[in-house]
PDB file of N, CA, C and O in Angstrom:
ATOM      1  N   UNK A   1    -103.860   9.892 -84.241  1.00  0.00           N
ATOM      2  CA  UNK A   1    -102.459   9.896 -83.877  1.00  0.00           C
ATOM      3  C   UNK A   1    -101.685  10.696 -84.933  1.00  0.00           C
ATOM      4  O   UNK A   1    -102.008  10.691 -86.121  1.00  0.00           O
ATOM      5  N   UNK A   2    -100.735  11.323 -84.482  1.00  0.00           N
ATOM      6  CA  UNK A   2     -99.826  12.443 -85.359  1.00  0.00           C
ATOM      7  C   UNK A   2     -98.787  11.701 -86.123  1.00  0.00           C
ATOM      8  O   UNK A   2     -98.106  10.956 -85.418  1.00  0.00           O
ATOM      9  N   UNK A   3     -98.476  11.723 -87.479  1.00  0.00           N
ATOM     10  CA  UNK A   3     -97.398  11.274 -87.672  1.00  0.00           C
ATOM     11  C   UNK A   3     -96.376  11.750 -87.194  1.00  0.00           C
ATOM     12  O   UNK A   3     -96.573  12.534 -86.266  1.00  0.00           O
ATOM     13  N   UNK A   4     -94.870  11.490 -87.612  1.00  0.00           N
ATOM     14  CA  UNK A   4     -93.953  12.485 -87.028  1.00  0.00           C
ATOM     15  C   UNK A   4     -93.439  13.515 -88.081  1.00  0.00           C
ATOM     16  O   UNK A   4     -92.542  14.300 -87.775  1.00  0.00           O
ATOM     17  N   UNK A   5     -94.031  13.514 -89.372  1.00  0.00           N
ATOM     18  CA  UNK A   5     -93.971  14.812 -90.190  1.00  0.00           C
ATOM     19  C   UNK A   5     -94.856  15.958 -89.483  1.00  0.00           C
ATOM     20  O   UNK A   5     -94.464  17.107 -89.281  1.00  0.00           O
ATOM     21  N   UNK A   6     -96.279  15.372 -89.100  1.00  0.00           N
ATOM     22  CA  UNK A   6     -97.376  16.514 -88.277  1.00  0.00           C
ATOM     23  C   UNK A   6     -96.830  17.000 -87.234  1.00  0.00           C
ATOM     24  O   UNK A   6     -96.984  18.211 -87.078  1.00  0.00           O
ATOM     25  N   UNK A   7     -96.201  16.406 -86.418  1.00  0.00           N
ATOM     26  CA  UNK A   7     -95.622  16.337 -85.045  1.00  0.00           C
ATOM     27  C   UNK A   7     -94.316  17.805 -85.546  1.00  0.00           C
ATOM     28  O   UNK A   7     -94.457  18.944 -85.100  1.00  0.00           O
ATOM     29  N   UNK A   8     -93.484  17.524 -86.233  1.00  0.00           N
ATOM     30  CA  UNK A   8     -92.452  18.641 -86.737  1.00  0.00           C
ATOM     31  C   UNK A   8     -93.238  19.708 -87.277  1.00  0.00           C
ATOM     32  O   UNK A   8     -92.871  20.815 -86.882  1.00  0.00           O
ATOM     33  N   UNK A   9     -94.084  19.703 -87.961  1.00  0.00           N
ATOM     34  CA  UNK A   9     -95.402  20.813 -88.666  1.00  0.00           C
ATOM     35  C   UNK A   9     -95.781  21.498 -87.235  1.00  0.00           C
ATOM     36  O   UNK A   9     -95.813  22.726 -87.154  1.00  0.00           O
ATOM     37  N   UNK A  10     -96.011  20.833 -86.328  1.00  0.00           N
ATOM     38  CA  UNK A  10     -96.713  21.874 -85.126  1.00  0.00           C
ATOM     39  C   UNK A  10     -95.689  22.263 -84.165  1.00  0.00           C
ATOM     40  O   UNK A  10     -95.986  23.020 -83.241  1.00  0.00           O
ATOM     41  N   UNK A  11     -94.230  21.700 -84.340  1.00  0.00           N
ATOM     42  CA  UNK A  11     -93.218  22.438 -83.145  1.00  0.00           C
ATOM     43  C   UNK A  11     -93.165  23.315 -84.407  1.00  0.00           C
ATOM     44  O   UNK A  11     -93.742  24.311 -83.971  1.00  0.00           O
ATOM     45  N   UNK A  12     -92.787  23.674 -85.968  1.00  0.00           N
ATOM     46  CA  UNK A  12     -92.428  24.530 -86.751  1.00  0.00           C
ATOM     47  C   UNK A  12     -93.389  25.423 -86.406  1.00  0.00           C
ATOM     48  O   UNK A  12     -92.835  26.505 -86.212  1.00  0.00           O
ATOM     49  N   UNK A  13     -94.477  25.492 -86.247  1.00  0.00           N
ATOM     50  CA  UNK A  13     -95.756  26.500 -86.078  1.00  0.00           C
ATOM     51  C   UNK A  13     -95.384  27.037 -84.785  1.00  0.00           C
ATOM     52  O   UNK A  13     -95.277  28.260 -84.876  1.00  0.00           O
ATOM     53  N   UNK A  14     -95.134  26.592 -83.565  1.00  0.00           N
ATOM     54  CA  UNK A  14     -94.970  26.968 -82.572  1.00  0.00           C
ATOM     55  C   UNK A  14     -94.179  28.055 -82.310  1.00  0.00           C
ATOM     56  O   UNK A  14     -94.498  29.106 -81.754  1.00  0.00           O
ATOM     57  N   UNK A  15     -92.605  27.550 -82.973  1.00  0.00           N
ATOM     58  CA  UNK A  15     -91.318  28.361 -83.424  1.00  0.00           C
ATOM     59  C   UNK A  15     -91.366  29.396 -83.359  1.00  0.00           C
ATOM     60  O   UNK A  15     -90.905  30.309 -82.674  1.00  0.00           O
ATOM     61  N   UNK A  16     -92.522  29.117 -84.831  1.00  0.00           N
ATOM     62  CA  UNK A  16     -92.858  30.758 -85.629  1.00  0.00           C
ATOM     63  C   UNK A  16     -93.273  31.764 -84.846  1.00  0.00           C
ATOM     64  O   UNK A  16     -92.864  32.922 -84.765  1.00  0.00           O
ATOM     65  N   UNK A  17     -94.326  31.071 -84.149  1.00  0.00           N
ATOM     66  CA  UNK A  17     -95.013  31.844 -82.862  1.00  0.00           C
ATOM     67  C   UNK A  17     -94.036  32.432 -82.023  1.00  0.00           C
ATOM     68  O   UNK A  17     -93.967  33.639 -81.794  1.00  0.00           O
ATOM     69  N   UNK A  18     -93.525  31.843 -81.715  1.00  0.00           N
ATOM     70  CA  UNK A  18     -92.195  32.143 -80.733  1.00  0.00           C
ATOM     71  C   UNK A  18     -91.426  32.869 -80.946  1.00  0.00           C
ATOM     72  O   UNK A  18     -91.164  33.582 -79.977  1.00  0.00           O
ATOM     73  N   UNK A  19     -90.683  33.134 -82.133  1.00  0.00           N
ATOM     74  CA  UNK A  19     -90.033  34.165 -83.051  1.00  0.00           C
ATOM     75  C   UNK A  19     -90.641  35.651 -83.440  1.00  0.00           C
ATOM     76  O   UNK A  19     -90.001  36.677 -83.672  1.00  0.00           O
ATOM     77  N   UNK A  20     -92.328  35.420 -83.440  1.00  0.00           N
ATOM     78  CA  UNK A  20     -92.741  36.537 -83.594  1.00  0.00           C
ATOM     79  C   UNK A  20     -92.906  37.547 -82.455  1.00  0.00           C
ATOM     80  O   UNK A  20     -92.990  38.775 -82.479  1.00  0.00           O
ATOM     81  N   UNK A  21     -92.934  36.366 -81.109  1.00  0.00           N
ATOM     82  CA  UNK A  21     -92.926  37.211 -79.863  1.00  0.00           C
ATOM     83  C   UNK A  21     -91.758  37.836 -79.665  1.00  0.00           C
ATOM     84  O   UNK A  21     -91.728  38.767 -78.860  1.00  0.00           O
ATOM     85  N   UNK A  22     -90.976  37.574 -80.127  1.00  0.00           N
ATOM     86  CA  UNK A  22     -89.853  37.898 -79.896  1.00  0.00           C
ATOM     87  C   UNK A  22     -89.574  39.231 -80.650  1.00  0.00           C
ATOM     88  O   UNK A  22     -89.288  40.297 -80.104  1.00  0.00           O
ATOM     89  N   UNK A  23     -89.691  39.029 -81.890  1.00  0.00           N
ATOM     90  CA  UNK A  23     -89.476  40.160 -82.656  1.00  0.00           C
ATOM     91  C   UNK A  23     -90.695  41.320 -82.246  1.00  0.00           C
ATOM     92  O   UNK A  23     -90.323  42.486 -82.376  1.00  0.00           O
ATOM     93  N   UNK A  24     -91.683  41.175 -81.911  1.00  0.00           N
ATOM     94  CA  UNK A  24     -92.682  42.251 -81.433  1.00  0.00           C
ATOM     95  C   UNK A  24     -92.313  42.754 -80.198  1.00  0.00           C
ATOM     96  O   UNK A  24     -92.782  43.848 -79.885  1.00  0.00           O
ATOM     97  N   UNK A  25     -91.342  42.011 -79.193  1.00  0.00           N
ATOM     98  CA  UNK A  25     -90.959  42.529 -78.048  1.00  0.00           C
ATOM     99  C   UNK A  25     -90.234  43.402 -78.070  1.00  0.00           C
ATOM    100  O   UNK A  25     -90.311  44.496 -77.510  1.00  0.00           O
ATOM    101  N   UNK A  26     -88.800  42.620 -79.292  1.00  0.00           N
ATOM    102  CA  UNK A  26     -87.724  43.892 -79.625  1.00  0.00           C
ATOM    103  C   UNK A  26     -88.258  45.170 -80.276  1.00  0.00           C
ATOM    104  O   UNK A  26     -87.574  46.155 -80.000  1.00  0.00           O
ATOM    105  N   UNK A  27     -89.090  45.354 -80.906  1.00  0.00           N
ATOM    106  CA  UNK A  27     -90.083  46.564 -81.751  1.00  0.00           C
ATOM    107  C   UNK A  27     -90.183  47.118 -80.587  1.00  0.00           C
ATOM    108  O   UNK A  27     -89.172  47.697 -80.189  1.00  0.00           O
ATOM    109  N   UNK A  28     -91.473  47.113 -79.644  1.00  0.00           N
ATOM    110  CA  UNK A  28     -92.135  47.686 -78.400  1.00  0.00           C
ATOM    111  C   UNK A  28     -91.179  48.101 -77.545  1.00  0.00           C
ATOM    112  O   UNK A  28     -91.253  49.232 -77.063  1.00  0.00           O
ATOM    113  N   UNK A  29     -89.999  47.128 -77.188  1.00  0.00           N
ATOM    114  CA  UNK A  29     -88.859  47.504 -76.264  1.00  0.00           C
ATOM    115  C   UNK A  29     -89.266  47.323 -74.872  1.00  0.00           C
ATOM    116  O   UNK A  29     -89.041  48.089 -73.935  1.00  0.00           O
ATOM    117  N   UNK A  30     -90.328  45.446 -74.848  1.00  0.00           N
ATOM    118  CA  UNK A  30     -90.927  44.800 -73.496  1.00  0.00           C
ATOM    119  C   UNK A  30     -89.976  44.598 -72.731  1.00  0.00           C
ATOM    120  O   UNK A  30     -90.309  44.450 -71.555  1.00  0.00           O
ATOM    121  N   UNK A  31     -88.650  44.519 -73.006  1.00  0.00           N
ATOM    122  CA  UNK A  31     -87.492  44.231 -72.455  1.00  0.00           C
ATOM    123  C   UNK A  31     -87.548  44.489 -70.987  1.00  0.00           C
ATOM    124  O   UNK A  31     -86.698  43.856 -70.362  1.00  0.00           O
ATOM    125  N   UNK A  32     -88.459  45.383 -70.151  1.00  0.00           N
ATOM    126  CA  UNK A  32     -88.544  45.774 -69.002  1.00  0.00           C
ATOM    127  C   UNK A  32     -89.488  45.165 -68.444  1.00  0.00           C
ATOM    128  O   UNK A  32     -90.196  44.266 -68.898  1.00  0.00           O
ATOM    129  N   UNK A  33     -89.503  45.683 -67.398  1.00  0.00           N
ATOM    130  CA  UNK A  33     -90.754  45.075 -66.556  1.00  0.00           C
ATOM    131  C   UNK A  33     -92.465  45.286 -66.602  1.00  0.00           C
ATOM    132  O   UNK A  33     -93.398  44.559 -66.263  1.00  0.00           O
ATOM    133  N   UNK A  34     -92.390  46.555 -67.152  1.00  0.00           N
ATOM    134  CA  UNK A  34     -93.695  47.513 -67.581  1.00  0.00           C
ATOM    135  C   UNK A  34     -94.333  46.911 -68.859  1.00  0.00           C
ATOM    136  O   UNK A  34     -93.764  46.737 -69.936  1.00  0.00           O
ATOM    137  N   UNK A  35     -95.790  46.586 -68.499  1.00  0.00           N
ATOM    138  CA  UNK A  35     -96.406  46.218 -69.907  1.00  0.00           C
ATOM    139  C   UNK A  35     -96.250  47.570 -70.541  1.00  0.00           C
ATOM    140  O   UNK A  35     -96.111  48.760 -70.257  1.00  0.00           O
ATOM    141  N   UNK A  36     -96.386  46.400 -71.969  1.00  0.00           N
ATOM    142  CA  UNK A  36     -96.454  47.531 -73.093  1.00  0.00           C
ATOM    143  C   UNK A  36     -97.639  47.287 -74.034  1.00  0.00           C
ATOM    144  O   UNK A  36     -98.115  46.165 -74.206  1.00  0.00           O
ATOM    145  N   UNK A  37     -98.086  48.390 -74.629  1.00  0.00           N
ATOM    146  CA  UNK A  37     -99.464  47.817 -75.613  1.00  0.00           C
ATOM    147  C   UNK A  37     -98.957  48.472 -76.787  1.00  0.00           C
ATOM    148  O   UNK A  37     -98.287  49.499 -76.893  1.00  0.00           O
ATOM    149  N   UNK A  38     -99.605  47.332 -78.022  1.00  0.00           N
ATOM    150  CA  UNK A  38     -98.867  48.494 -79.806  1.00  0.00           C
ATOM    151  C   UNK A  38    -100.087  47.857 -80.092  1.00  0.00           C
ATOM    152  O   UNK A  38    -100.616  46.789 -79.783  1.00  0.00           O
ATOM    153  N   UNK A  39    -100.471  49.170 -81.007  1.00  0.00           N
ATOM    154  CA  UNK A  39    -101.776  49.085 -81.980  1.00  0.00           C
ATOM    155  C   UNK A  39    -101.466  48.636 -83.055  1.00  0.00           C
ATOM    156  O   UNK A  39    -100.252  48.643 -83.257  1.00  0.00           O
ATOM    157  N   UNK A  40    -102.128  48.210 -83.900  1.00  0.00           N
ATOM    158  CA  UNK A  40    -101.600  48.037 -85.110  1.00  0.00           C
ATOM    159  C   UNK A  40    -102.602  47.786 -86.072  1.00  0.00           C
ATOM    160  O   UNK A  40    -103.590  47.205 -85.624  1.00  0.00           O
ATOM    161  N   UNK A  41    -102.622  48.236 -87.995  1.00  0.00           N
ATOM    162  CA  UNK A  41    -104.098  47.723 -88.512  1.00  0.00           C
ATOM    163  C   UNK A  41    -103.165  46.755 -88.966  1.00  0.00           C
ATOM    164  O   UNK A  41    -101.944  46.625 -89.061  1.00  0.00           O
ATOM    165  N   UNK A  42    -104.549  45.920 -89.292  1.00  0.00           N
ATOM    166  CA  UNK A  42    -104.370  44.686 -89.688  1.00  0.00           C
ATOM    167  C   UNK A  42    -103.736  44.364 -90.933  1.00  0.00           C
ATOM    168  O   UNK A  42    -102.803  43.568 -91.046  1.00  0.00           O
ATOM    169  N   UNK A  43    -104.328  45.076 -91.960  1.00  0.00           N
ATOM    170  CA  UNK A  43    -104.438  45.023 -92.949  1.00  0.00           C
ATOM    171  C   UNK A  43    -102.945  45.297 -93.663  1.00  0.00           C
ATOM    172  O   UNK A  43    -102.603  44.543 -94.574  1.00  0.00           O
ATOM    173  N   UNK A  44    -101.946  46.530 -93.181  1.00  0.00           N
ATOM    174  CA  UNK A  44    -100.912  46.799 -93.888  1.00  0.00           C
ATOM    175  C   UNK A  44    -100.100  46.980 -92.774  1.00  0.00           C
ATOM    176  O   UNK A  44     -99.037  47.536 -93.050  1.00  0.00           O
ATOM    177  N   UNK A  45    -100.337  46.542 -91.000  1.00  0.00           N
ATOM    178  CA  UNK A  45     -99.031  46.455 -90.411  1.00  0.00           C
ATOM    179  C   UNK A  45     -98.603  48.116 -89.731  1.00  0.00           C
ATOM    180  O   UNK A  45     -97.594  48.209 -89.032  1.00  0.00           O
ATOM    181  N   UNK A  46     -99.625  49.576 -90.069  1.00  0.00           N
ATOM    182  CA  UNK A  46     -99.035  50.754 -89.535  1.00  0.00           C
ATOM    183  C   UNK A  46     -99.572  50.504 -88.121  1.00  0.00           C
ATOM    184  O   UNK A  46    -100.623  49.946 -87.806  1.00  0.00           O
ATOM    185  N   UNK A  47     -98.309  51.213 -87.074  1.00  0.00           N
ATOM    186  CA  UNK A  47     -98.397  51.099 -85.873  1.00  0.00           C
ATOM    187  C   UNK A  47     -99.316  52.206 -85.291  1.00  0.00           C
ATOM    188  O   UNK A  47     -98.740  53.289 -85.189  1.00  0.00           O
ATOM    189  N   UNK A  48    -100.603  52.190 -84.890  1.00  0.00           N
ATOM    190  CA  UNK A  48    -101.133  53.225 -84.434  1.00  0.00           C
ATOM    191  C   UNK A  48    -101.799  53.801 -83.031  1.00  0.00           C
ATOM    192  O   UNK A  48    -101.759  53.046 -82.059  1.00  0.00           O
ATOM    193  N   UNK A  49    -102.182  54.620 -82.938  1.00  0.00           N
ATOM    194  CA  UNK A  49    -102.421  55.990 -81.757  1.00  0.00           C
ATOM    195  C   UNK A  49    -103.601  54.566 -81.146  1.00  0.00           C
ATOM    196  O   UNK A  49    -104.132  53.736 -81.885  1.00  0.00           O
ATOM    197  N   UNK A  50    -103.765  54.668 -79.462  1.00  0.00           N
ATOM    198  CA  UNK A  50    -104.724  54.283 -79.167  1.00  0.00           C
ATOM    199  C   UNK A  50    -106.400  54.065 -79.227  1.00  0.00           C
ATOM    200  O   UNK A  50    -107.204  53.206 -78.863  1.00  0.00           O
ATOM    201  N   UNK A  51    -106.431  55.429 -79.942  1.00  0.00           N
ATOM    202  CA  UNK A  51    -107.666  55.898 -80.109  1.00  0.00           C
ATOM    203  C   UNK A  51    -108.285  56.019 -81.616  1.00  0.00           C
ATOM    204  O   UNK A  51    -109.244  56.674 -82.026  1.00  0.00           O
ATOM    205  N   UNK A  52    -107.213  54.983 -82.411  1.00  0.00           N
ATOM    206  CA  UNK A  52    -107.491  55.431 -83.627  1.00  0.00           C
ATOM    207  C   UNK A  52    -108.530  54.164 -84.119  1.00  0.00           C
ATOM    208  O   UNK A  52    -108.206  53.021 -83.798  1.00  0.00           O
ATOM    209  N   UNK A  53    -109.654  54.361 -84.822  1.00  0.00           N
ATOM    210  CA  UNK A  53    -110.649  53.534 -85.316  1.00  0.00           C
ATOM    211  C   UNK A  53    -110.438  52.729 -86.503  1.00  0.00           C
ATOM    212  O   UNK A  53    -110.905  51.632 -86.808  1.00  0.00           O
ATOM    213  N   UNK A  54    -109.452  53.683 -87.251  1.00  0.00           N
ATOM    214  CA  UNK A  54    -109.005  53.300 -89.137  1.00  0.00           C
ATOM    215  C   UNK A  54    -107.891  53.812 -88.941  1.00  0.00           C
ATOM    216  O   UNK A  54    -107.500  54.644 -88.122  1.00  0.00           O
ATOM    217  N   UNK A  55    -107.198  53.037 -90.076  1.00  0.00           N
ATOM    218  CA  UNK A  55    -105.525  52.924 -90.491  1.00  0.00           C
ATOM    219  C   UNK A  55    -105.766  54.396 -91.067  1.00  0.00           C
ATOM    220  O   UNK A  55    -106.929  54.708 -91.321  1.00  0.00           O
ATOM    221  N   UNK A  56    -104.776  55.290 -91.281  1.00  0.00           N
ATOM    222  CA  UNK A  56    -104.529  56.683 -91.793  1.00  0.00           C
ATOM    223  C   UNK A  56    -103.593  56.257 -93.052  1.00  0.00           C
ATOM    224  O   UNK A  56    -103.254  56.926 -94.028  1.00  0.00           O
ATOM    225  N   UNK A  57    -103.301  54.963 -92.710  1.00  0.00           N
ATOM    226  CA  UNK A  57    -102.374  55.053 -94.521  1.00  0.00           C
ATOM    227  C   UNK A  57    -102.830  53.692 -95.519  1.00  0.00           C
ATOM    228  O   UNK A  57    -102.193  53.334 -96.510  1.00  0.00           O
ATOM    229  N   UNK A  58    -104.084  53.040 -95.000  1.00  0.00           N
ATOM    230  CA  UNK A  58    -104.926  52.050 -95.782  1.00  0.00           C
ATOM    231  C   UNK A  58    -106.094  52.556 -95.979  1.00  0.00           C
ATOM    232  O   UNK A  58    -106.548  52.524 -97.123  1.00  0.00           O
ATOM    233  N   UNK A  59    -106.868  53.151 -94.897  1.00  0.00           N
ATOM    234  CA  UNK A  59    -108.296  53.409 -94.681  1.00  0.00           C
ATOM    235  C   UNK A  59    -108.633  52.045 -93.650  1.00  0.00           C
ATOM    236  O   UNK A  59    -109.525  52.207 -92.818  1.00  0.00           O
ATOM    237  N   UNK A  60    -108.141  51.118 -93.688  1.00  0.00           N
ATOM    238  CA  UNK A  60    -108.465  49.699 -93.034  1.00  0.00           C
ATOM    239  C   UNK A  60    -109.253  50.098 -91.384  1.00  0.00           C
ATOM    240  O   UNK A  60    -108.936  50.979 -90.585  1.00  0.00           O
ATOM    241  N   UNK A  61    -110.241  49.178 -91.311  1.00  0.00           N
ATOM    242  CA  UNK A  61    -110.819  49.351 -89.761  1.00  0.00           C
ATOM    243  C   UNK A  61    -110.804  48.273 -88.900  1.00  0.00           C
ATOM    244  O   UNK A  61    -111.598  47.980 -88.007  1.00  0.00           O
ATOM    245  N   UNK A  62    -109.620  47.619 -89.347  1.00  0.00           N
ATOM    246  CA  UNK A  62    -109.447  46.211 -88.519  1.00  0.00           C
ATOM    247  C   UNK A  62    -107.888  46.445 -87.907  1.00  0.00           C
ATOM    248  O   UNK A  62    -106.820  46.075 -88.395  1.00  0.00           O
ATOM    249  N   UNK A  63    -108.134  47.151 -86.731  1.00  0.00           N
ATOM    250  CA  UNK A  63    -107.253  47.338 -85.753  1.00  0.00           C
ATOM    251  C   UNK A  63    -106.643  46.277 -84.451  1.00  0.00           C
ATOM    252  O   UNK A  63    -107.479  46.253 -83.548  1.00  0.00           O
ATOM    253  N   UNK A  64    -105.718  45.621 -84.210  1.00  0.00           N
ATOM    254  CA  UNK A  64    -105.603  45.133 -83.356  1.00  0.00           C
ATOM    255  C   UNK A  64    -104.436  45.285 -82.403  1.00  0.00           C
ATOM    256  O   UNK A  64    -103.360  45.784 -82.732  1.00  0.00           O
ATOM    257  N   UNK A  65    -104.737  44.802 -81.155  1.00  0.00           N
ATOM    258  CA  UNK A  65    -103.837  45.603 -80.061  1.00  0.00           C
ATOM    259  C   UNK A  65    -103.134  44.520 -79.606  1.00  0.00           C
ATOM    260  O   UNK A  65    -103.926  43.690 -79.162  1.00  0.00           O
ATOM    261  N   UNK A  66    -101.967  44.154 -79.518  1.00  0.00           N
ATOM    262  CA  UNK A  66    -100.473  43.147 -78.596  1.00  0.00           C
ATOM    263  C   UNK A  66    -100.580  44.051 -77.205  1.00  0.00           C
ATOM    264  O   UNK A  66    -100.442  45.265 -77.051  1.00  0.00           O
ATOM    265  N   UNK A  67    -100.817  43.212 -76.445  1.00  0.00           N
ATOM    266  CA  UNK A  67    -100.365  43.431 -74.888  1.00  0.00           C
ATOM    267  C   UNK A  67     -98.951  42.932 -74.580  1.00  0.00           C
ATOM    268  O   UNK A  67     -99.155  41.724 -74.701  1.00  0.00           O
ATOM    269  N   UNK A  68     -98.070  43.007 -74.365  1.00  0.00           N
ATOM    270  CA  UNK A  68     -96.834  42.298 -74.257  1.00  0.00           C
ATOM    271  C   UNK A  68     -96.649  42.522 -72.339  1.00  0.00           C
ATOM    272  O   UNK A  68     -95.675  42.049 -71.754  1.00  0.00           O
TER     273      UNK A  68
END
């Protein structure tokens, strides 16, 4: 059973979640009806080309893609 400090710990987590969708939507500009996809490395956050394997301004090869 959750206390109700845990219980506030996982709507705060949720939030966050929630806030970040948000702010990645306003970035992309999902605002429409049309999916949108953003690349991104992992490692330092540069937004990149579909086809790219490694970050061009880390070297990083941990790329991941937001479908919005």
């Amino acid at each position: 059973m959750l206390s109700e400090a845990g219980i506030n710990n996982q709507c705060d987590t949720i939030t966050g979640r929630m806030g970040l969708v948000e702010t990645l939507r306003g970035v992309v500009g999902t605002r429409t009806s049309s999916p949108s996809t953003l690349y991104e490395c992992r490692h330092c956050g540069t937004t990149l080309s579909e086809d790219a394997e490694t970050c061009p301004t880390c070297g990083g090869e941990d790329v991941v893609c937001y479908q919005f």
